[in-house]
Residue frames as a rotation matrix with the C-alpha (Angstrom) as fourth column:
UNK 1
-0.619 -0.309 0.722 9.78
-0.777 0.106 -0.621 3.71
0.115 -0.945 -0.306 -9.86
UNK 2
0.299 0.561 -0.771 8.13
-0.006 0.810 0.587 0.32
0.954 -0.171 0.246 -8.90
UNK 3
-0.360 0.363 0.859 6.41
-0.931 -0.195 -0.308 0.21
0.055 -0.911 0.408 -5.62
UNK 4
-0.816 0.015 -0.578 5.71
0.203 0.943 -0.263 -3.67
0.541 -0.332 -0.773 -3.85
UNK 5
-0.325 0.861 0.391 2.13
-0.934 -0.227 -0.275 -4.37
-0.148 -0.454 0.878 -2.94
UNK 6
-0.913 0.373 0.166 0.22
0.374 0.927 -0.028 -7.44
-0.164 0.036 -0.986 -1.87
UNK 7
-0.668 0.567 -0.482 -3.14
-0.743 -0.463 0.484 -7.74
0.051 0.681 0.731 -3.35
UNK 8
-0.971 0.240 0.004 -6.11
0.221 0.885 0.410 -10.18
0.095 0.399 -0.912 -3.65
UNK 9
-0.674 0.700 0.237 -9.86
-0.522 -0.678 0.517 -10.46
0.522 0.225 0.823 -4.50
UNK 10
-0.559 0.781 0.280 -12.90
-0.362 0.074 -0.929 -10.76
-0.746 -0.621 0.241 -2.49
UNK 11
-0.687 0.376 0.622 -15.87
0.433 0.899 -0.066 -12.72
-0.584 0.224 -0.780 -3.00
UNK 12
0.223 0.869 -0.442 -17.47
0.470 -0.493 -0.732 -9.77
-0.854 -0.044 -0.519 -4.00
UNK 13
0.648 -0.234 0.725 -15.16
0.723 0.488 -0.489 -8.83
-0.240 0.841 0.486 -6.55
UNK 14
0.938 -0.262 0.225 -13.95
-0.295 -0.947 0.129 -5.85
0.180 -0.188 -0.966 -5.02
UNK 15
0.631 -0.675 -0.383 -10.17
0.347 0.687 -0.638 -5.95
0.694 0.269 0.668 -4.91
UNK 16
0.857 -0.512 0.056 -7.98
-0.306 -0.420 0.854 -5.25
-0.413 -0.749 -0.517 -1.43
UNK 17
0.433 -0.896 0.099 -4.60
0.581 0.193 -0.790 -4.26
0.689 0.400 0.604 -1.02
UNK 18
0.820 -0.433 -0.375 -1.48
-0.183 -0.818 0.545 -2.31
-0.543 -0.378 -0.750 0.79
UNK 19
0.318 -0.894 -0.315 2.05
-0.724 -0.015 -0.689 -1.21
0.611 0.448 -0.652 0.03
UNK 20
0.800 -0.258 -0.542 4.38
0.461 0.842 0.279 -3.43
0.384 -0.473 0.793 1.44
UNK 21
-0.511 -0.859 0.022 6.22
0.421 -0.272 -0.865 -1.08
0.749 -0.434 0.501 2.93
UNK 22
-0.729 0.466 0.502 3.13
-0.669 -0.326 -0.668 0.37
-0.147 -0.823 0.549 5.20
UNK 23
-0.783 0.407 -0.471 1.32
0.243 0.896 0.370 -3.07
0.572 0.175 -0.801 5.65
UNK 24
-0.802 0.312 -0.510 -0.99
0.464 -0.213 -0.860 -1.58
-0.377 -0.926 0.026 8.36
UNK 25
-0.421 0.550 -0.721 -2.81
-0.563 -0.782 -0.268 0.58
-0.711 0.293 0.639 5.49
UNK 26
-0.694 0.123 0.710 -5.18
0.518 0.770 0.373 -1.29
-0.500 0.626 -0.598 3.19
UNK 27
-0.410 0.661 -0.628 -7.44
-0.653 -0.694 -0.304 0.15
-0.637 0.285 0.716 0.19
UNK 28
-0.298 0.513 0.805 -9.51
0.385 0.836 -0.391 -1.39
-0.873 0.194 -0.447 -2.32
UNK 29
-0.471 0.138 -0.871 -10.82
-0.839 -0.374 0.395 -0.67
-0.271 0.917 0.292 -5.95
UNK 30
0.521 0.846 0.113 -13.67
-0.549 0.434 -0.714 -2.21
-0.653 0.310 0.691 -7.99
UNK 31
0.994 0.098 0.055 -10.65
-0.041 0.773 -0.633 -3.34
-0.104 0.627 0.772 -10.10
UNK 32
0.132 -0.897 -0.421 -6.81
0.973 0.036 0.228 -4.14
-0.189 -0.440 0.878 -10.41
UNK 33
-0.128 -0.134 0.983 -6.35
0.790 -0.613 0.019 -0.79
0.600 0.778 0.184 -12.09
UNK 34
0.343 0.428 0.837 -8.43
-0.467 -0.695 0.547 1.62
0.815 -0.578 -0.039 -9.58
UNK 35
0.779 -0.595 -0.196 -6.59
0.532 0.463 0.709 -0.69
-0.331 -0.657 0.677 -6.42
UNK 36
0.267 -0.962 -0.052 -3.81
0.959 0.270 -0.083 0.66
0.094 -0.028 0.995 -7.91
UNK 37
-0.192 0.179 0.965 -4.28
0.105 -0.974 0.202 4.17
0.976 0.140 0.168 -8.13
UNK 38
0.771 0.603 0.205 -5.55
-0.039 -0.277 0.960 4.05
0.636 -0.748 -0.190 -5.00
UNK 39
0.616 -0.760 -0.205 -2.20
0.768 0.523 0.370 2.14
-0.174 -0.385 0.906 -3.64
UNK 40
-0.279 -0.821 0.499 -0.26
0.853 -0.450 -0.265 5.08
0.442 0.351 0.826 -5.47
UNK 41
0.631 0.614 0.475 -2.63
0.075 -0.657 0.750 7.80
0.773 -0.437 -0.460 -3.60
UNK 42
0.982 0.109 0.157 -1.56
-0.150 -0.070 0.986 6.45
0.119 -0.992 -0.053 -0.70
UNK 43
0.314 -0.945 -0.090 2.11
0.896 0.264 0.358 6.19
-0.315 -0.193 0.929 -1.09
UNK 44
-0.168 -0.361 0.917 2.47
0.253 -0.915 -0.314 9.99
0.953 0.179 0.245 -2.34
UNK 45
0.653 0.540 0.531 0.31
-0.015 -0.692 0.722 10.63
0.757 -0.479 -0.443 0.79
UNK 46
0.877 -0.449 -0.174 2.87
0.397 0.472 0.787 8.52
-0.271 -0.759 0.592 3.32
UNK 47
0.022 -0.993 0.117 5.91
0.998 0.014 -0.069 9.53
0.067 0.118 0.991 1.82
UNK 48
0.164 0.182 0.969 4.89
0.379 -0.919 0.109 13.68
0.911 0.350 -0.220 1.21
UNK 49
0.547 0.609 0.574 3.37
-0.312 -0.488 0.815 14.13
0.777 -0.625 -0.077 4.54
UNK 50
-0.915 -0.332 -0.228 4.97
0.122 0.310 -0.943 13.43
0.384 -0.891 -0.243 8.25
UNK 51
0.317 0.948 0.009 1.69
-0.565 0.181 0.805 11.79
0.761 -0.261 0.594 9.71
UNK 52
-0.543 -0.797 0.266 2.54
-0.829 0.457 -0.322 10.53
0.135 -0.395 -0.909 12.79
UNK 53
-0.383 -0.109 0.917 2.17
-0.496 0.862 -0.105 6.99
-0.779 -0.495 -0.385 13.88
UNK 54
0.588 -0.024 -0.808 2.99
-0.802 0.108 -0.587 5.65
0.101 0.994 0.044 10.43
UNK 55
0.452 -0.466 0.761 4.22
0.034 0.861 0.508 2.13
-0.892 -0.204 0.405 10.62
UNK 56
0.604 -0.222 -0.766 6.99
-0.782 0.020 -0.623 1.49
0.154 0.975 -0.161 7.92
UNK 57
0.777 -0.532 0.336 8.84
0.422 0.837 0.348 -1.86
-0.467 -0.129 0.875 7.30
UNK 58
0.668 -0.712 -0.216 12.76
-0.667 -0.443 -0.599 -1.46
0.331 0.545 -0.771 6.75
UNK 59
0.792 -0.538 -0.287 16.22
0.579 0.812 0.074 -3.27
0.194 -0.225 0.955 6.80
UNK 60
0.957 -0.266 -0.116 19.12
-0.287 -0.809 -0.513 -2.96
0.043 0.524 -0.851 7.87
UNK 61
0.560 -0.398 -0.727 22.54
-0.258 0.750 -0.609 -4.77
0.787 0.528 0.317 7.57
UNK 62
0.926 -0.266 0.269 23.81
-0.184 0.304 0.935 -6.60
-0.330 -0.915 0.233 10.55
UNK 63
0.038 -0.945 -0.324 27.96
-0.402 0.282 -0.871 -6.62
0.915 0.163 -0.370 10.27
């Protein structure tokens, strides 16, 4: 399964991120590797759980 996430590093070198389906959540890791893990943490947790007031981005097709 491949999961969309935006990403980028701080001056510190610490690296932020979210999914791009729940932009609203952001996590971070000392590197790309541990960012990701984290990123995957937090998509088992969003998708598993009914937490309310979870923003999620979706489409759907305008006929």
């Amino acid at each position: 399964m491949k999961i969309s996430y935006t990403y980028w590093k701080e001056s510190d070198g610490m690296f932020l991120g979210y999914l791009n389906e729940f932009p609203d959540h952001w996590t971070q890791g000392v590197n790309i590797e541990e960012l990701k893990e984290n990123l995957a943490d937090l998509y088992l947790t969003f998708t598993n759980e009914e937490i309310p007031g979870i923003k999620r981005v979706a489409e759907f097709e305008l006929l």
